[in-house]
Steps between C-alpha positions, in 0.01 A plus 500: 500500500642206645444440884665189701381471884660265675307392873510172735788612659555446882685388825531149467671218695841327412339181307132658405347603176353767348362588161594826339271598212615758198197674360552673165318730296539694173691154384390136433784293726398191293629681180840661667595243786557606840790499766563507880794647653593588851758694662594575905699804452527467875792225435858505371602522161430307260209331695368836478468487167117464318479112429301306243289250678246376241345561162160427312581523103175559280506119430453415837851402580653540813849572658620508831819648659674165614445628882184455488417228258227221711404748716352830307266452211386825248167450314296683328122611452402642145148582626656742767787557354709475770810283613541322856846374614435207780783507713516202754743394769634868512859583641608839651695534277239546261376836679489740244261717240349304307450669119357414180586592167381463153636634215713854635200543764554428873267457783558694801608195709356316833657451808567142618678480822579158629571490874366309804 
């Protein structure tokens, strides 16, 4: 069975950082790739839509939503088999659940609030 669990989420300042991390088993993430997405369902349509912000293929490439792109970075770690998203210089308007997903399988998201 496969299990993602996302955690690292948190209150955090307009122009901080934090580092989510994607923890999967019952799957190799090196073999499948794995996403982030986020979504404030708080906000107006279509902001509060669920967004790609970054993806890890099996090769090791990476892809970034062009909103974030300098500023976040996804990487990976085979021997834990787990993903981390580093997200610096954060905006509020990048409060929002944080999910990953590889495959059809979603984590069950982390809270990032950015607010002073």
């Amino acid at each position: 069975q496969v299990h993602l669990v996302e955690s690292g989420g948190g209150l955090v300042q307009p122009g901080g950082s934090l580092t989510l991390s994607c923890a999967a088993s019952g799957i190799a993430i090196n073999a499948n790739g794995l996403a982030w997405y986020r979504q404030a369902p708080d906000r107006q349509p279509p902001d509060n839509q669920r967004a790609f912000v970054a993806i890890i293929t099996p090769s090791g490439q990476t892809m970034y939503a062009d909103s974030v792109k300098g500023r976040f970075t996804i990487s990976r770690d085979n021997a834990k088999n787990t993903v981390f998203l580093q997200m610096n210089s954060l905006k509020p308007n990048e409060t929002a659940v944080y999910s990953c997903i590889t495959l059809r399988y979603w984590g069950q998201g982390t809270q990032v609030p950015v607010s002073s």
